[in-house]
Each structure stands twice: as C-alpha cells, then as structure tokens.
C-alpha positions as CSV (number, residue, x, y, z in Angstrom):
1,X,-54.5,105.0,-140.8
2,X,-57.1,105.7,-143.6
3,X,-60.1,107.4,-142.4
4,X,-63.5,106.3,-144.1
5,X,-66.0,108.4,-145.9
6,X,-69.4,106.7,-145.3
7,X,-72.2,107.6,-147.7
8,X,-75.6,106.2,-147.3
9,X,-77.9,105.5,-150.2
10,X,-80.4,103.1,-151.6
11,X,-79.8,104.0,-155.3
12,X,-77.0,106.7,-155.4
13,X,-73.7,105.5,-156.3
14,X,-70.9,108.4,-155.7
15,X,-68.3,109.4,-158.9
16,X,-66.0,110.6,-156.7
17,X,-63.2,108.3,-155.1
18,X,-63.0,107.4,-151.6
19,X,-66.5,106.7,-150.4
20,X,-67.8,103.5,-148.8
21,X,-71.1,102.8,-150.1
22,X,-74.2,101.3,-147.6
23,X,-77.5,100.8,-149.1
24,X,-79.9,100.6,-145.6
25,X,-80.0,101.1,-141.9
26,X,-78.6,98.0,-140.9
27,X,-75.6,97.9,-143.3
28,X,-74.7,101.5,-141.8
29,X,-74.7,100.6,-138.7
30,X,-73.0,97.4,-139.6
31,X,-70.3,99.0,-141.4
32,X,-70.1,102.3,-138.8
33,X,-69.4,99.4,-135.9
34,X,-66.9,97.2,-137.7
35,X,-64.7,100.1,-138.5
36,X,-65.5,102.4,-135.3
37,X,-66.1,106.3,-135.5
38,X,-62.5,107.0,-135.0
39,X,-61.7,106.0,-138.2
40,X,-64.4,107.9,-140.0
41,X,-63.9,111.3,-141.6
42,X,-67.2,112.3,-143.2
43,X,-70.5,110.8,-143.4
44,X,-73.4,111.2,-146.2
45,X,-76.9,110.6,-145.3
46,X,-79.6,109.7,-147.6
47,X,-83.2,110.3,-146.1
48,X,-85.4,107.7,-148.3
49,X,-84.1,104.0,-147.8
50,X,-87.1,102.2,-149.5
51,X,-89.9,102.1,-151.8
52,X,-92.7,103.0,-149.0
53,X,-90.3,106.3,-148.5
54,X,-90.7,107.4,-151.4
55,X,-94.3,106.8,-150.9
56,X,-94.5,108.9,-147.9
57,X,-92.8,111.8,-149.7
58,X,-95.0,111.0,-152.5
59,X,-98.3,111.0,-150.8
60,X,-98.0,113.1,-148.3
61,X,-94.3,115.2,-147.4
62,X,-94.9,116.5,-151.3
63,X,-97.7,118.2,-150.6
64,X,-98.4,118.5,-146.6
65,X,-94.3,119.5,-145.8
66,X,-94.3,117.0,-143.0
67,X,-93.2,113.5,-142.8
68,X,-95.4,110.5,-141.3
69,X,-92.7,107.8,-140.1
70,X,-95.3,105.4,-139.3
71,X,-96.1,105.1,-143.1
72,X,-92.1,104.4,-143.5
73,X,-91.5,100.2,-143.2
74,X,-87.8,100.7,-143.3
75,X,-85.3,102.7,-141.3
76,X,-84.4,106.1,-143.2
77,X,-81.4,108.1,-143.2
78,X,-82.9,110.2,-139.8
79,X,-83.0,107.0,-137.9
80,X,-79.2,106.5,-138.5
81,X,-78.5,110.1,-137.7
82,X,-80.3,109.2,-134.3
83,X,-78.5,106.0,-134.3
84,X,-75.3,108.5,-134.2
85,X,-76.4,110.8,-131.6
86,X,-77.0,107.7,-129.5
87,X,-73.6,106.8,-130.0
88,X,-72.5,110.1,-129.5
89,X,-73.9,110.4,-126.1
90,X,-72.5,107.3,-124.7
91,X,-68.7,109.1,-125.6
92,X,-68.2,107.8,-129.0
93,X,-66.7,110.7,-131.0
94,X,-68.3,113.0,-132.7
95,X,-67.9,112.9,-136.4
96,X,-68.6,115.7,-139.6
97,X,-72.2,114.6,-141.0
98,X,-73.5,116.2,-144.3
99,X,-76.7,115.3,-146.1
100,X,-77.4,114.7,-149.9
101,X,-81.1,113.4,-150.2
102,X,-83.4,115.6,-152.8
103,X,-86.0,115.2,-149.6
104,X,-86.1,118.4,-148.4
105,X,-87.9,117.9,-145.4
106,X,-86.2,114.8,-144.7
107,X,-83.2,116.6,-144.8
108,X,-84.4,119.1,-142.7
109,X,-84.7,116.9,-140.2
110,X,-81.7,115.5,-140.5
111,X,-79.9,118.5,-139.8
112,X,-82.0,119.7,-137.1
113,X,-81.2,116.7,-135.1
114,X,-77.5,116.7,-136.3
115,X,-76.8,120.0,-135.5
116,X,-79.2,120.7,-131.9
117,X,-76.8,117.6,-130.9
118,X,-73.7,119.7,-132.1
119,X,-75.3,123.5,-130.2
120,X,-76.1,121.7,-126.8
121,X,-72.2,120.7,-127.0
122,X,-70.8,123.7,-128.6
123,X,-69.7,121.8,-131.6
124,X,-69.7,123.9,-135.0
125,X,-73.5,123.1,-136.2
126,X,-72.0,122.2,-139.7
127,X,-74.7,119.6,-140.6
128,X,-75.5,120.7,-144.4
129,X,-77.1,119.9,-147.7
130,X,-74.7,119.2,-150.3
131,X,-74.5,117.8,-153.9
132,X,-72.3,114.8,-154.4
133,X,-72.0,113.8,-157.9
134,X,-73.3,111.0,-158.6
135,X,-74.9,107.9,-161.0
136,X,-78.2,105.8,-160.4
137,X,-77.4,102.2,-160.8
138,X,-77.7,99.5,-157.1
C-alpha cells in the first residue's frame, strides 16, 4: 500500500515527487483523517498559514523572539502538530514529523512539542528543520 508524504503549506509547492500538498488547518486534518496515520510516512509542517501570521512574525516574533497566538486568526502549522499529539495520545500511531517553515521560532515550537511528545515515550526525538525544494505559486 503507498504510504503518503503530507506537506503543509499556504504558498510552498514541493519539486520533488511524492508529496500531498494541504494549504490550511482544516485541509490537514481533513486529508490526515481520510487517509489515516497508518498510511503516512512523513509529514512537513509549515508554521505561518495566513496573512495575520505573517503579521505576527512581522510585528512582533521578528523582533521580540516570541510568538502571540492570539494575534494569529487562522490555525498554524503548531496547532496541527498539537492536533497530532492529540491523536497520538488517544493510540493513533506515531508518525516521522519534520518542519520547513523560514519561522524560526515557529519552528521551534514545533519541534519542542513534537519531540517532548516523542522523549516522554522514548521515541527517537527526530523532529527537525529541513529544506525541501521548492516553488511559490497556490
């Protein structure tokens, strides 16, 4: 059976073969509970989903090295790594996630909640930052 790779990203659109593209919150979750976590092999998170993201890391993460959620209108790429954990807890399996947003911070948190999940159940804390080549386009 073919196991997905999910990548998650407003803008982004991957060059390499094999990804399945969703653009926000609810078409990841959509997309993670039509095809299950069994069949995925890798997931790709974006932090900054919408315009008033990019605002936040604008106005305030770009300069203060935090991140104000309540400034954020749309789910980002943190909520659906929570969104996994949940899923995670309630015995779903536990699937690779990796993390290709140029936010920093968002990534950062990210990966810390990815990868305290992954210590507290001696899973290999293998939550990273990578570069996926890529082209702009929706």
């Amino acid at each position: 059976m073919k196991k997905y790779k999910i990548y998650l990203d407003d803008i982004r659109i991957p060059t390499e073969d094999g990804w399945t593209v969703v653009r926000s919150y609810s078409e990841f979750v959509d997309k993670i509970n039509e095809i299950g976590l069994d069949n995925i092999e890798l997931i790709s998170l974006d932090h900054d989903l919408d315009d008033t993201a990019m605002d936040e890391w604008l106005d305030n993460t770009y300069y203060n090295y935090t991140i104000n959620y309540e400034n954020i209108k749309e789910p980002t790429g943190f909520h659906c790594a929570m969104r996994l954990i949940e899923m995670w807890k309630m015995g779903e399996r536990v699937v690779d996630v990796v993390v290709h947003s140029a936010n920093a911070i968002g990534s950062g948190n990210i990966m810390g909640v990815i990868n305290h999940y992954r210590h507290v159940h001696q899973l290999p804390q293998n939550c990273v930052r990578v570069k996926i080549p890529h082209i702009i386009g929706k």
